[in-house]
Every structure is written in structure tokens, then in C-alpha cells.
C-alpha positions as CSV (number, residue, x, y, z in Angstrom):
1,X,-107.6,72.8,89.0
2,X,-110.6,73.9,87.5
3,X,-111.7,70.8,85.9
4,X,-111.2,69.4,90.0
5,X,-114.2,72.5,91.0
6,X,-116.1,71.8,87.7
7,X,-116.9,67.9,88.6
8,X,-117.3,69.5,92.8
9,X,-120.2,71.7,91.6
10,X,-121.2,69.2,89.1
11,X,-120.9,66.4,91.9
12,X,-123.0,68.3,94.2
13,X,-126.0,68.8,92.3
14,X,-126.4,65.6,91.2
15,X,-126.3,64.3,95.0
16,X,-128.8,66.9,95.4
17,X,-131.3,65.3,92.7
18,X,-130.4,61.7,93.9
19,X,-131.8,63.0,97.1
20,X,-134.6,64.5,95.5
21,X,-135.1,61.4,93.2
22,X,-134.9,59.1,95.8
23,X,-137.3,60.8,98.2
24,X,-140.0,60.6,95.6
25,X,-139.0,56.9,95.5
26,X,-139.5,56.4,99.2
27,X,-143.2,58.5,99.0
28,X,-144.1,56.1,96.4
29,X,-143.2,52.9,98.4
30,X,-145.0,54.1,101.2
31,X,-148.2,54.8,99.5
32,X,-148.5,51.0,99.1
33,X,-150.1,50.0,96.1
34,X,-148.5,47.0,93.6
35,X,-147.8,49.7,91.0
36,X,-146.5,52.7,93.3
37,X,-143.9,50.2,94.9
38,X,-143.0,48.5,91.6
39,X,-142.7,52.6,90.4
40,X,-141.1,53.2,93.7
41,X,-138.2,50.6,93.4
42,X,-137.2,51.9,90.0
43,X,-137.1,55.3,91.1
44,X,-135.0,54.0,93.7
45,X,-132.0,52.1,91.4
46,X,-131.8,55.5,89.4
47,X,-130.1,57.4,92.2
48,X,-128.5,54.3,92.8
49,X,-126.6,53.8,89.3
50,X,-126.1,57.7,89.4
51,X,-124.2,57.2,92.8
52,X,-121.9,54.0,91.3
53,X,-121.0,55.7,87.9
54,X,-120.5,59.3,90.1
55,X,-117.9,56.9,92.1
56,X,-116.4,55.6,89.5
57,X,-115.9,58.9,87.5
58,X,-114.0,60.2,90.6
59,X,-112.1,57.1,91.0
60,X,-111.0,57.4,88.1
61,X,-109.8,60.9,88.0
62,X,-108.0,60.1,91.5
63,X,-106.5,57.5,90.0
64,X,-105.0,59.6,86.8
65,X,-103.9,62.0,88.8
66,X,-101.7,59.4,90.9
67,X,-100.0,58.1,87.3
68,X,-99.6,62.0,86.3
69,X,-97.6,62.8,89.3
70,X,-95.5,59.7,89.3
71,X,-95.0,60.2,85.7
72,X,-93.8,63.6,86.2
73,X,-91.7,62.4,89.0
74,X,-90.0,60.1,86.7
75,X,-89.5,62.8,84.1
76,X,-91.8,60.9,81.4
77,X,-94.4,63.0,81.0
78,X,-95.2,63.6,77.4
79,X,-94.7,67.8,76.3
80,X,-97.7,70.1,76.4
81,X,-96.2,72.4,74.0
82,X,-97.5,71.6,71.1
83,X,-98.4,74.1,68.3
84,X,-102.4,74.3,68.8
85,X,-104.9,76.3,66.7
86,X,-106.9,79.6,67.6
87,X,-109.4,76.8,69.6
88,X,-106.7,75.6,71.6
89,X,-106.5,72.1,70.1
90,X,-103.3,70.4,69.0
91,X,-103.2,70.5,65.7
92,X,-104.1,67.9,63.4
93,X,-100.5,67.0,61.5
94,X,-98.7,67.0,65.0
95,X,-101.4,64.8,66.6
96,X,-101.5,62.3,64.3
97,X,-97.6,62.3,64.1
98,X,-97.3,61.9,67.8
99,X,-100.3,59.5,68.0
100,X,-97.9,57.2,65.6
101,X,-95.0,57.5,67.4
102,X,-96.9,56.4,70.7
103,X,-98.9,53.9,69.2
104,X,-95.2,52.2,68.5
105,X,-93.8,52.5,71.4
106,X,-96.8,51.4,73.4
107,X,-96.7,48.3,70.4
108,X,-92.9,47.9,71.3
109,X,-94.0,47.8,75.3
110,X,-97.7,46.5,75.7
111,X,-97.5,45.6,79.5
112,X,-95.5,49.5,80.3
113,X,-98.3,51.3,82.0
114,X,-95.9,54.3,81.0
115,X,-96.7,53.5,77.5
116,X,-100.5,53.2,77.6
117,X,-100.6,56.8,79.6
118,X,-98.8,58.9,76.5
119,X,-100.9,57.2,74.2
120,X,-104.1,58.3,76.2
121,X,-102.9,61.8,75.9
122,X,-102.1,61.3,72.3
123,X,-105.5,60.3,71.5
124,X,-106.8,63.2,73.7
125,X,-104.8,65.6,71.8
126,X,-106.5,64.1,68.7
127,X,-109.7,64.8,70.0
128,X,-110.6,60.9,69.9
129,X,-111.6,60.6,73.9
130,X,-113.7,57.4,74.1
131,X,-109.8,55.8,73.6
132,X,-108.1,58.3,75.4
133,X,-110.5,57.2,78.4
134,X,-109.6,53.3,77.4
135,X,-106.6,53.9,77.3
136,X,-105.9,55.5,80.5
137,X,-108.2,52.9,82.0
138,X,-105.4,50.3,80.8
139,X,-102.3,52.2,82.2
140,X,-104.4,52.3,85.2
141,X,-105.2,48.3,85.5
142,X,-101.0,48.0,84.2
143,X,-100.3,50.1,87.1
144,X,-101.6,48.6,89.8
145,X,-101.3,44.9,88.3
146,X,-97.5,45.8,88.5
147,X,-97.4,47.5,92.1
148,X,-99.1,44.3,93.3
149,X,-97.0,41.8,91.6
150,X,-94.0,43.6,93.0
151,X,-92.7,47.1,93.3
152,X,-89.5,48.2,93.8
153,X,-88.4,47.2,97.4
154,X,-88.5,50.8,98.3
155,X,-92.1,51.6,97.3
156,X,-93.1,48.4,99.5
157,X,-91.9,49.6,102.4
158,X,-89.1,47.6,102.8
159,X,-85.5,48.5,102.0
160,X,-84.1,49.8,98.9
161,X,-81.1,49.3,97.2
162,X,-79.2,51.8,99.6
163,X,-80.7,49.9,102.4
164,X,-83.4,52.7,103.2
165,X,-87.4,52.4,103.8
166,X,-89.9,54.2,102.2
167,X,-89.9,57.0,105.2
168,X,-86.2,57.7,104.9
169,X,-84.9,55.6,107.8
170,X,-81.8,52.7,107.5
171,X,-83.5,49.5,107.4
């Protein structure tokens, strides 16, 4: 939870200096000269950028958070009790064990987005998070690629295999 009120505050100031960044963008257009417009316009696709990758970071964080919880509704998370040091990372032996043993099985199942999600958490726990992010990004795409080629009957509304729809009801 306090990661979710870190990127709020965090979130929030930068819309403030988008607002003040663009502002300046606009009094710049409106003075009217060739190189105060030109100046004016970049100013402008700053905020702009800030806005998309500010979108996609929360996206993205929506979006793990929708694989965590139906992970842990499936019982398949991966175990946070590792043995960690005094600076609360995992430590090195046990990371690089677990890494292996989730690089294999994601090697054994490439298209499991189930796979792809413990190995993001095995390279967060060791401490490589440029792949960590990748990865997740990957369980992600599997994810939805495989609720839109065809979830469970259930989970598309229709009937399941004890003839009930998503809500509860007899089909």
C-alpha cells in the first residue's frame, strides 16, 4: 500500500509541473514570434510525453496487480519468505537458486503467463529490475493474449462446467 501513495504524491506533482510546463508553453505561443512558437511547441510535447509514460507507468502497475490477485487466487504465487539480509534483500545464494529454478520452468512453459510472473519476481529478488519489469510486461501481454483467444467459459460470461455464469446464476 505504500508504494500505491508513493506514485499518488509522486503522480500529483508531476501533473502539477506539466501544468506549470505547459502554461509557459502556451505564453510562448502567444507571444508570436517564429522562435517563441517553434520554443513554444516543444515546451508543449514535454508535458505531453510526461503525461503518456505517467499513463503507462500506472497501467502497468493496475495491470500487475490484476495478475497478483489472480495468482493468489490460484494459489501460485511464489513465497515471500525468503531469508533476506540486514537490508532486506533476498539473499544472493537463494536468489540465484530460485532465479534458476524459474528460469526452467518458464523454459519448460514459454507461452504460461504464470511462468513469466515468478520469474519477474525472481529477477526482482535478484535485484536485476530492468528484466523483472520485461518480464512482467510479458506475463502481462501472455495474459491478456490468452483471455482474448479464449478463457474459461466461466470467466467469459457464459456457463461453466457446472452450468453457472460468471455472477453465480444457472445458465
Amino acid at each position: 500500500m505504500r508504494g500505491k501513495g508513493v506514485f499518488l504524491v509522486l503522480a500529483a506533482v508531476l501533473v502539477f509541473y506539466f501544468a506549470l510546463v505547459g502554461s509557459r508553453g502556451v505564453m510562448l505561443l502567444r507571444h508570436g514570434t517564429p522562435v517563441t512558437v517553434l520554443l513554444g511547441v516543444a515546451v508543449l510535447v514535454m508535458p505531453g510525453i510526461g503525461v503518456w509514460f505517467l499513463w503507462k507507468t500506472y497501467r502497468f502497475g493496475q495491470r500487475s496487480e490484476a495478475l497478483v490477485r489472480e495468482l493468489a487466487a490460484e494459489g501460485g504465487l511464489p513465497s515471500d519468505d525468503l531469508p533476506r539480509t540486514p537490508s532486506g534483500r533476498v539473499e544472493r545464494a537463494v536468489a540465484e537458486r530460485i532465479f534458476l529454478e524459474r528460469k526452467a520452468e518458464t523454459e519448460a512453459a514459454p507461452q504460461d503467463w504464470r511462468t513469466w510472473f515468478r520469474l519477474a519476481v525472481a529477477y526482482r529478488d535478484a535485484g536485476d529490475t530492468p528484466r523483472a519489469r520485461h518480464a512482467m510486461q510479458r506475463a502481462i501481454r501472455l495474459h491478456d493474449a490468452a483471455g482474448a483467444a479464449g478463457a474459461p467459459a466461466g470467466e467469459r460470461g457464459g456457463p461453466d462446467a457446472a452450468g453457472r455464469t460468471r455472477d453465480g446464476r444457472a445458465a
